[in-house]
N, C-alpha and C positions, 0 to 999 in steps of 0.2 A: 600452529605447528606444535604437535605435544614431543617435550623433550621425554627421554628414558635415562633413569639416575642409576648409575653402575655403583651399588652398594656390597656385591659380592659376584658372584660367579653367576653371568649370565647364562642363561636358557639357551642352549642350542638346539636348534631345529634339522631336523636329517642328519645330524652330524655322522651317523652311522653309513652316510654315502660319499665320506671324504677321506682321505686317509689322515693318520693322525701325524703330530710329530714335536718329536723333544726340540727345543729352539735356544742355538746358543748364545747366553750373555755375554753380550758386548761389554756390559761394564768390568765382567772377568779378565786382564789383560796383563800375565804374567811378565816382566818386564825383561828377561831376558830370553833369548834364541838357541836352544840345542837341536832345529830341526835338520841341521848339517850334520850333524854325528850319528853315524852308522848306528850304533848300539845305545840310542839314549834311549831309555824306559822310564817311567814311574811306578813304583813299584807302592808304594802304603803311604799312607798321610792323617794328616788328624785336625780338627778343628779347634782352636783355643777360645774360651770364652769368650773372648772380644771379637770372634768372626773371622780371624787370624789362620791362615794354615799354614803349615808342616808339612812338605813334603817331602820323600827321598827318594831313590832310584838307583838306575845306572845313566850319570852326565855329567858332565863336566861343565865349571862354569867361571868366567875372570872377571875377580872384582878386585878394582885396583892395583894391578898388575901382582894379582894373587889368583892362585887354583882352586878351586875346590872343587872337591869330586862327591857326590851321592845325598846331599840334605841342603834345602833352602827354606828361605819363610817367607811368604806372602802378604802381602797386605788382600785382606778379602776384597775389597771393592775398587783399588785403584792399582794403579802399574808399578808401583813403586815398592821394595822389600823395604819390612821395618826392622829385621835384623838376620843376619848372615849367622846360618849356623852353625859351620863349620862341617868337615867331613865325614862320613860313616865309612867311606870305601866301597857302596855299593851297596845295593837290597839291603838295605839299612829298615832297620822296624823302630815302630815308635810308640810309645803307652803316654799315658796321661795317667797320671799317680793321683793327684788331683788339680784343683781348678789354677793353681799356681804354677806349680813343676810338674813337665814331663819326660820323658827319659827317651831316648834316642841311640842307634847305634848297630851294630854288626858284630857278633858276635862278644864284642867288648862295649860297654856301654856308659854314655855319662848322663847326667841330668842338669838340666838346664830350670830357668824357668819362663816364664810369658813372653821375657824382653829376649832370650835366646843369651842370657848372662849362665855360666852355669854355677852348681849347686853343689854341696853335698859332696865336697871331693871326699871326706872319710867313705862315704860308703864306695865310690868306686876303687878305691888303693884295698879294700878290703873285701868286695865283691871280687875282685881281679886274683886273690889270692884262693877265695872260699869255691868258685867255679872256675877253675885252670883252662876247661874246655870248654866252654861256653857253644852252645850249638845253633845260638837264635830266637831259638824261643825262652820266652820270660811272662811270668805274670807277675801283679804287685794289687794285694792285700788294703784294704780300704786306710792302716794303720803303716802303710809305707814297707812293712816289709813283703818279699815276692818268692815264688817259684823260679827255677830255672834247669835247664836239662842239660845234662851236663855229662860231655863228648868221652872219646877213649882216647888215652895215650896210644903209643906206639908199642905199649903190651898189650895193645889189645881189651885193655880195665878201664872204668872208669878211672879219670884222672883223679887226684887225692884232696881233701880239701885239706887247706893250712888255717891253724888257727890258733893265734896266741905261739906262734913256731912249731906247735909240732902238726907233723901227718897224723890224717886222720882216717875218716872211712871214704871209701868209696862208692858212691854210688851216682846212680843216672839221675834223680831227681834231687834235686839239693832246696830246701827251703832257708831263707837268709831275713836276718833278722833286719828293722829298719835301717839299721849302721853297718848291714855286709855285710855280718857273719852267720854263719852257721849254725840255725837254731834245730838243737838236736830233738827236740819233744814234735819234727814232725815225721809220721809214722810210714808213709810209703815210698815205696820205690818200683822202677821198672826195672825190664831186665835187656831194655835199650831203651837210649835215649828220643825220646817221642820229639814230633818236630811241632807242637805247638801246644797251647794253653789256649781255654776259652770260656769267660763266664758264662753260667748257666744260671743262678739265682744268688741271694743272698748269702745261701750257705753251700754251694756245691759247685765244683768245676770241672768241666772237660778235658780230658786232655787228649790226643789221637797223637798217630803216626802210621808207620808203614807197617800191614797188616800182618806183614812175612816178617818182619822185624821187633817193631813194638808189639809182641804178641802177650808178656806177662805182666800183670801188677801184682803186687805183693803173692806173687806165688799164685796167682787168679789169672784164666785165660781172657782175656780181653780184645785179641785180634784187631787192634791199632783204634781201639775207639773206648773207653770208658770215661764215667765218674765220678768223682769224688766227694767226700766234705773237706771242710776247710783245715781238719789238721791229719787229712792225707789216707782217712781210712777208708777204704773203696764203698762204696754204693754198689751193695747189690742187688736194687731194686732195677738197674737198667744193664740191658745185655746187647751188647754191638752187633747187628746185622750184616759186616763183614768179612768176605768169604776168609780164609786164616791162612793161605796159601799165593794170596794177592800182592807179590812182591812190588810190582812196579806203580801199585794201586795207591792211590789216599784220598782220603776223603775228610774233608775241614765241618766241623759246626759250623754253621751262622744262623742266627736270626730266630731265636727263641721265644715263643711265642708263650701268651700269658697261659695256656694249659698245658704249655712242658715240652708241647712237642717240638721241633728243630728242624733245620734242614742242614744234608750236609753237600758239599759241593767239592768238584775237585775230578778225579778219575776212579769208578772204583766198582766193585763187585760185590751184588748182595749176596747173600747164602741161597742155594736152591734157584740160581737164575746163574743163565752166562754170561748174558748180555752187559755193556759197560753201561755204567748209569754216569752222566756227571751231574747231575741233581738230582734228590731226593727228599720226602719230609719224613721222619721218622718221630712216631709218638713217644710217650715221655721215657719207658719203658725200653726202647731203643727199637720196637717193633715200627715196619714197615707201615706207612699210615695209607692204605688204598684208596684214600678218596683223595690223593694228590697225585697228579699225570708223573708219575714219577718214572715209568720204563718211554716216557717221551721226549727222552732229552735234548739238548743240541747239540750237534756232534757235528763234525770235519770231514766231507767228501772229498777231500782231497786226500788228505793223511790217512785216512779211514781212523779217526781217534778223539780228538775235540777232547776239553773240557773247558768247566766254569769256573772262573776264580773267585764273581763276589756277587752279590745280589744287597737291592737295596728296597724299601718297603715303601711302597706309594699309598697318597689319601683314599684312593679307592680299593683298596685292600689288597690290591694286585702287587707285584713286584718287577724292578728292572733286573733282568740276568745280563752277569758280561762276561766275560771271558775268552776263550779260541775256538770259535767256531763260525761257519757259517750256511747251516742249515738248521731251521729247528721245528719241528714236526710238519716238514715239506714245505717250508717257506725259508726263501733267501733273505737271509740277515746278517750283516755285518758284525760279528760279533757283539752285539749288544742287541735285546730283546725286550719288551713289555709282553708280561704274561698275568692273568688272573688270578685269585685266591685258591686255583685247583691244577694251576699247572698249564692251564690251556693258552700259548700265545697268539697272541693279537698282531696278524701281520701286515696292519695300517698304521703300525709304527716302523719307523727307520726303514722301510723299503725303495725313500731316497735322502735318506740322511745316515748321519752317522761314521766310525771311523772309517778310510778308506785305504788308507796303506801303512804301511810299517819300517821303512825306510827314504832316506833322505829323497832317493832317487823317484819316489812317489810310487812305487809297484809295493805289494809282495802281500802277504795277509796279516791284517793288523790283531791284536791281541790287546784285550782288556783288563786289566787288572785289579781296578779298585774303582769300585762305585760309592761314592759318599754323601748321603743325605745331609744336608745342611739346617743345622737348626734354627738359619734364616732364612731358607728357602731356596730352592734348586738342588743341583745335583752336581757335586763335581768328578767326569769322569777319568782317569788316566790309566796309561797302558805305552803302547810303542807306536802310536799315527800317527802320523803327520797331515793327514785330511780331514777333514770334516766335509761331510756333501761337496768334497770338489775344493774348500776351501782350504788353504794352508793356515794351519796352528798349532801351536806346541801339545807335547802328548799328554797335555793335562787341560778341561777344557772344562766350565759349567753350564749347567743347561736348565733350562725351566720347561715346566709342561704347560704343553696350550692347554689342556682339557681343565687343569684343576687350578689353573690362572692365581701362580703362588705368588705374594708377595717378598719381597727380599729387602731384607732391610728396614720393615717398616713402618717409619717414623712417621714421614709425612706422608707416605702413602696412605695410614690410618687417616689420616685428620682431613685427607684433598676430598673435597667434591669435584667428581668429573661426569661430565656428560657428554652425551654424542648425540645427537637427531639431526634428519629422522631417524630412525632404524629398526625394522630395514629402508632402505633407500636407493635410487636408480644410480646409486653412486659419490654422490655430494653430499659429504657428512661436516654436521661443524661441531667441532672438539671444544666443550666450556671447561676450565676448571678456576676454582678458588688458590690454587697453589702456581708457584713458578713453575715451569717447567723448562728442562735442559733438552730434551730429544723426545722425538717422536721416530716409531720405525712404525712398519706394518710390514708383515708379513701371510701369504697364503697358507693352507693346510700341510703346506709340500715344507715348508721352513721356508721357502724362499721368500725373499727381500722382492719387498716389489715398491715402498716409498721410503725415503728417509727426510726429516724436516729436524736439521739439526738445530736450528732456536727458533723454536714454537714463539708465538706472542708477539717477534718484531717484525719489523714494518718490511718483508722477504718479498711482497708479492700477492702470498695469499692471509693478509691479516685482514679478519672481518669483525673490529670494534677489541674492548678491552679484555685479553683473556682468553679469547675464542681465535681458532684456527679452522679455516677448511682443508678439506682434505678431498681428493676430486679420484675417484677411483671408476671415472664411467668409462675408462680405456682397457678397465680391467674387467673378467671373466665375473659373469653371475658366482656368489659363495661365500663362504664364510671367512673374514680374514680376524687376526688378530695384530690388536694395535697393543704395542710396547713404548710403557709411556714411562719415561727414567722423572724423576725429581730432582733438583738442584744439591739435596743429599745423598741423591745416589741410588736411595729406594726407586723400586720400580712396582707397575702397575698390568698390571693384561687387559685388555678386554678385548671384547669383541665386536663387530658389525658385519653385517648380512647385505649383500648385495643383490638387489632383485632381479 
């Protein structure tokens, strides 16, 4: 009987006649429930070195007969939060300054660091003085000092910045020095406040907003898209390809690629086209890049409107889009999409998986918001569902791809030998490895759960000698399944077996 030794990503055979599908981690298991609350969202998150997340939203949460409303922390692989981090008030954003302290908040903001202790109260008593109107968006500089845009009073002016007591100048763009304040030597401004920041390279930053609004920098048309070098003088080597008349329009950077070019995402109108795009790639130049499906968006038959909020970059060069929609070039998709390296999506993904509603009551159409690649593996998705394929979960959820069989976590997943034979096989497979194991699932191409062998190796029924497990799938349909094999650390493993 020749065994076959799973050393990386097995060979799949036809697999182009199954349909595909993101499969969510069970070991993911946020320890509290907001799927009662009408208007719980998650709105942006970040990952901490330690595998740790940050996320914030709109929800409310009681820990120890205490409220908190918009920011929690996660333990990445078990159910339990390692520390409470208090409130933002809602759509709260979050930056990572660096791999210690990251900064958190709504319009007003504090910093914290790893353990959710905060930090650095001089700089926020003196940030809070130097940006009066803070509007949300913020960027921060590799040496801790940041960008910020910054709102109008009720004259209608920027609000003023204070420093050292007296009033100062006004303007929409404020750069602030590591300790708060006010560093005058930087050189630009808008002639409104733009609603984001976005790194571009080592030395130059993005910045957009609303196209009928943020229309000038430094006295330069820019039409809600430019940018810049680092102490604020425009870049006029790239020129924004949106229309300057597009009030209701915006269009976000993300996902800058090593030749410069980008895409941006959101709701928005190129120059010399009517049509709404909510993704597009634009070369480094700000020129429309043609050889990206870019007039193929996904958009909303229902609302006739749709857009994309995030997109995330897979090992096959392709990328996940999520945001509100659900149609995307003539396929029905739940808000969430895998598409290739040109734009064209792949509609053997999530055609039975994926969010399904957006309210407590289980109807309505769910909305994506933030797709976050894991720098251990998977994908953690959130937005306002409350489904997954049918299943009830909170609107924050992680997921692994069957096709590129990512590891999470690991440790011992490097080091385990595991093997399955025969395989293929008429169904009767036996599972070897060198390592403990905690769980075994399998699942069909569909995500659906078709075994679960919650302690692999005891004495359950089907234990066949030390180590080894059967596994009896001759009740099941000819095909490819994958077996999801967790470790006693937690790491997890994929593979696959073929049934004949």
């Amino acid at each position: 009987m020749k065994k076959l030794l799973f050393t990386g990503l097995f060979l799949v055979i036809g697999l182009g006649s199954y349909a595909q599908s993101f499969l969510l981690d069970s070991t993911f298991q946020p320890f509290f429930d907001i799927t009662k609350q009408r208007r719980a969202m998650i709105d942006d998150m970040i990952e901490l070195p330690s595998g740790n997340t940050i996320i914030t939203g709109t929800f409310q949460i009681n820990i120890s007969n205490r409220s908190f409303t918009g920011s929690v922390s996660l333990k990445s692989y078990g159910s339990n939060n390692f520390n409470f981090v208090g409130s933002t008030g809602g759509n709260g954003l979050i930056r990572l300054i660096s791999d210690s302290v990251y900064v958190i908040g709504y319009n007003s903001y504090v910093q914290r660091d790893t353990n959710g202790i905060g930090v650095n109260s001089l700089w926020r008593v003196n940030s809070l003085k130097s940006v009066r109107c803070g509007t949300g968006s913020l960027y921060f500089y590799a040496d801790g000092s940041s960008l910020f845009a910054n709102g109008r009073d009720n004259t209608g002016m920027p609000c003023p910045t204070i420093y050292n007591g007296d009033t100062l100048t006004r303007r929409h763009i404020l750069k602030l020095t590591p300790e708060g304040l006010w560093d005058s030597t930087f050189s630009g401004d808008a002639n409104f406040p733009p609603l984001g920041f976005a790194p571009y390279d080592s030395n130059r930053i993005l910045i957009y907003g609303y196209p009928g609004r943020f229309t000038h920098y430094n006295g330069v048309r820019v039409n809600g898209l430019c940018r810049i070098f680092l102490d604020g003088t425009l870049d006029t080597t790239f020129s924004s390809p949106l229309q300057p008349l597009a009030f209701g329009s915006l269009g976000r950077p993300n996902l800058v690629n090593k030749d410069g070019s980008f895409f941006l995402v959101g709701f928005f109108f190129i120059n010399g086209h009517n049509s709404q795009i909510t993704i597009a790639k634009l070369k480094a130049n700000g020129e429309l890049d043609s050889s990206f499906m870019n007039f193929s968006s996904p958009k909303d038959l229902v609302y006739n409107s749709g857009s994309v909020a995030t997109m995330a970059e897979l090992p096959d060069k392709g990328y996940l889009v999520g945001g509100f929609f659900n149609d995307y070039q003539g396929h029905k998709l739940p808000s969430i999409a895998k598409i290739d390296s040109v734009g064209k999506v792949d509609p053997t993904y999530f055609i039975n998986s994926g969010p399904d509603s957006s309210d407590q009551d289980g109807v309505g159409f769910a909305t994506v918001n933030v797709i976050y690649k894991s720098k251990f593996g998977g994908y953690y998705v959130g937005g306002d569902f409350r489904k997954w394929n049918g299943k009830s979960v909170q609107p924050i959820v992680r997921i692994t791809d069957l096709v590129t069989s990512i590891k999470e976590n690991p440790s011992l997943a490097e080091k385990a030998t595991i093997t399955a034979f025969p395989n293929p096989s008429n169904g009767n497979f036996t599972l070897e490895s060198d390592q403990p194991l905690k769980e075994l699932r399998l699942f069909d191409l569909l995500g659906k759960e078709v075994l679960v062998v919650p302690t692999p190796f005891e004495n359950n029924g089907n234990h066949s000698g030390t180590n080894q497990q059967l596994i009896n799938l001759t009740h099941q349909t000819k095909g490819i399944y994958l077996l999801r094999i967790t470790l006693t650390d937690g790491s997890v493993v994929s593979k696959k077996v073929i049934k004949n």
